[in-house]
VMD Tcl script that draws the C-alpha trace (Angstrom):
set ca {
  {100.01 110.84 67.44}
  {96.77 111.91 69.06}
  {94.14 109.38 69.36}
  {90.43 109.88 69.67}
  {88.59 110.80 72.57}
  {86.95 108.07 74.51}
  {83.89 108.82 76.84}
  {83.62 109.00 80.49}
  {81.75 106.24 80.57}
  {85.39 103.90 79.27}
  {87.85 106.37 80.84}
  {86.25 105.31 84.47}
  {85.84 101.52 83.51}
  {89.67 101.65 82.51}
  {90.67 103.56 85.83}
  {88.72 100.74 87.89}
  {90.02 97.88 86.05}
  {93.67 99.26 86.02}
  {93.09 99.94 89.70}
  {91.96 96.38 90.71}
  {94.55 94.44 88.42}
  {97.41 96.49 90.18}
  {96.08 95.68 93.54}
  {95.97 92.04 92.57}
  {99.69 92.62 90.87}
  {100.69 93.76 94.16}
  {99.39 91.32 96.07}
  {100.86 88.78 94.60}
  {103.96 89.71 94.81}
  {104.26 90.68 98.56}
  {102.82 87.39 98.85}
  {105.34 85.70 97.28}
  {108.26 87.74 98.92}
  {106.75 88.20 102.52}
  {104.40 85.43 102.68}
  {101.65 87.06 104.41}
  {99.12 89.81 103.71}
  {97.10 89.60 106.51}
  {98.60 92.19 108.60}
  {98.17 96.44 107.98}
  {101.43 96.31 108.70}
  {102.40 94.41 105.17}
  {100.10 96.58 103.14}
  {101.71 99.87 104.30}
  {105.21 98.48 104.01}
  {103.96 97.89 100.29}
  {102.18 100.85 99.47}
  {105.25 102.43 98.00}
  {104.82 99.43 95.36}
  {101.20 100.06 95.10}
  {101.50 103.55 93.83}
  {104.29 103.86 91.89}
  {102.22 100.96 90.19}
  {99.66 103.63 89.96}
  {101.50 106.27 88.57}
  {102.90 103.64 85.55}
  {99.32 103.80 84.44}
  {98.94 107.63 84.50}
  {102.27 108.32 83.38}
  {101.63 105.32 80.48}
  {98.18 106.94 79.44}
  {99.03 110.69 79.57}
  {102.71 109.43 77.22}
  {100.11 107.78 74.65}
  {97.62 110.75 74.19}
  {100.85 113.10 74.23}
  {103.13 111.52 72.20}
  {106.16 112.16 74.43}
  {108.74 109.99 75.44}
  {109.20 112.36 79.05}
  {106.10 109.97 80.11}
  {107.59 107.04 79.57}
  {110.55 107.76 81.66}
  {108.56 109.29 84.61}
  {106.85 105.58 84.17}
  {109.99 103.86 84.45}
  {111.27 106.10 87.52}
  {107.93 105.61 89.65}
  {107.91 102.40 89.42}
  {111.44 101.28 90.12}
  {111.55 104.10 93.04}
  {108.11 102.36 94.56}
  {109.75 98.87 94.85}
  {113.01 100.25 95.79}
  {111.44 102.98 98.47}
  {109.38 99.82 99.84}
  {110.32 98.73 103.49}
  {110.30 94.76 102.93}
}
mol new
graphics top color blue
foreach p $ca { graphics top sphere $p radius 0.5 }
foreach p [lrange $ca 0 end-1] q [lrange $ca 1 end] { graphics top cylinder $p $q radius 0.2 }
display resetview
């Protein structure tokens, strides 16, 4: 099913938005696990997280304009690879 174009203008408010709730998403949860975020050394050990996070939201939005289910799945692998790849 393809679904009507939205303008730049929405695209880039959705990218931000998506951007800033996964880096709050993230944060939470290496907070919870390891406690403390205050060190580089925690936010590279979860970056792996952080982007296969990322990719869900590509991989989500390119499925829905596309119709196909490949998406989805590429969805599902980035983000269980980015918590499994991370170095707690």
């Amino acid at each position: 099913m393809i679904t009507p174009m939205t303008t730049p203008k929405e695209t880039a408010k959705g990218i931000f938005s998506y951007v800033i709730a996964v880096l709050v998403v993230v944060v939470i949860i290496s907070f919870i696990i390891s406690g403390d975020m205050t060190s580089l050394e925690r936010w590279y050990k979860w970056s792996p997280a952080f982007l296969g996070l990322m990719m869900v939201g590509a991989f989500h939005y390119m499925g829905s304009k596309s119709g196909s289910v490949r998406f989805q799945v590429f969805a599902v692998v980035s983000v269980t690879l980015g918590f499994v790849c991370h170095d707690p």
